[in-house]
N, C-alpha and C positions, 0 to 999 in steps of 0.2 A: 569162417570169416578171414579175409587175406589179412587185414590189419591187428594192430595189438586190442586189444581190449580190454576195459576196466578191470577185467579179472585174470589176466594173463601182461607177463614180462613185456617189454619193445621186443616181440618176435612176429618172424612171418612167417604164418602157417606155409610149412613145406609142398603141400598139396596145388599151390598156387604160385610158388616162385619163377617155372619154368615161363608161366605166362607173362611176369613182369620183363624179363628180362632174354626172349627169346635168342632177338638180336646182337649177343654178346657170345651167345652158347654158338651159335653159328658162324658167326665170326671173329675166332681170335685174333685173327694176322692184324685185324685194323686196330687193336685196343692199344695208343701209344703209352698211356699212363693211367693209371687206375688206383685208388687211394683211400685214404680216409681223411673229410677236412677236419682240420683242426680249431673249427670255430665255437666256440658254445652259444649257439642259436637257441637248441632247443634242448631236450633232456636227452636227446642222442646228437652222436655226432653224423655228419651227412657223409656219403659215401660219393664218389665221383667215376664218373671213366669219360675216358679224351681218347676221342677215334679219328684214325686218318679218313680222312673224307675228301672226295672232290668235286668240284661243284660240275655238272652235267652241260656236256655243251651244247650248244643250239646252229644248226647251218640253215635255221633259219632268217628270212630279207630282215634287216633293222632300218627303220628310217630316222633320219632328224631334220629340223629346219636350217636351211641354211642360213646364214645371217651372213654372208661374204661382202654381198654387195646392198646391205640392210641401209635405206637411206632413213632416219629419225623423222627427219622434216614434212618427208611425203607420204610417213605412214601417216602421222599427226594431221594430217591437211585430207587425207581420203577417211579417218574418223571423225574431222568438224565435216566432212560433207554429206554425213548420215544425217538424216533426218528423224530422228529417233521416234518422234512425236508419234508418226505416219506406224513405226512397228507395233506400238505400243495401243492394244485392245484390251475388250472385258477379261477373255479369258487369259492368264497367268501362262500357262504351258507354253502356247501360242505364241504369248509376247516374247516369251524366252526364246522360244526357236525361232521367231525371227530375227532378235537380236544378233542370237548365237550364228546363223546362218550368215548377215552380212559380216559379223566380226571375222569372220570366218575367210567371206569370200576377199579380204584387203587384206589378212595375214598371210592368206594363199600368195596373194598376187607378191609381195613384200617382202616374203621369205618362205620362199618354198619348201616344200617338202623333199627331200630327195632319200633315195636309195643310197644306204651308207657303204664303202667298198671295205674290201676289208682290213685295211689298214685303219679308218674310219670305227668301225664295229670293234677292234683293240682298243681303240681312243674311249670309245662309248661302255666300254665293260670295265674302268678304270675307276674309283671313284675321282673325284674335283681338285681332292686336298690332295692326291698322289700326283698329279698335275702341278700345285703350287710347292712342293716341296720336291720334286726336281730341280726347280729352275735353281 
């Protein structure tokens, strides 16, 4: 058994270590720091390691909506001219995807979808609050 048990120390059976922790024995170069925390959680103390890591990049297309030229007024006036009533049948599914369908087709028309460039797709990989604490 890999864990301790009622009749053995906080030990891990040697026979099964390799398998917890492959990823470390293979790569030393990444281990920036590795330790022992010093918290008393539990009746051991927890052990840690911090690896350099980078996140994988993608050259894949990103899209967002534009909002440039987003008028409030005329989205609000193409949703009072849904006729909701008319989408809305027995079956549930249905109703949904027709709602979804025209919400759909005025969000298109209103703010489109675009291809982001990629100066746009740095913008987009940024979180929001890195954004308000620049300015």
């Amino acid at each position: 058994m890999p864990f301790a048990s009622h009749n053995k120390s906080n030990q891990i059976d040697s026979s099964h270590l390799f398998s917890y922790l492959p990823h470390l024995h293979n790569t030393p170069e990444k281990i920036i720091k590795s330790g022992i925390c010093l918290a008393d959680i539990l009746d051991h103390l927890p052990v840690f390691c911090s690896l350099a890591n980078t996140l994988p990049t993608s050259n894949k297309a990103r899209y967002f909506r534009d909002l440039t030229h987003f008028n409030q007024n005329a989205f609000l006036l193409d949703l009072c001219s849904i006729d909701f009533k008319t989408l809305i049948n027995a079956d549930v599914n249905e109703s949904m995807s027709n709602i979804l369908y025209n919400l759909g087709i005025i969000t298109d028309r209103r703010a489109p979808v675009c291809k982001a460039s990629r100066q746009k797709k740095k913008q987009l990989g940024k979180p929001l609050c890195y954004s308000i604490v620049q300015k």
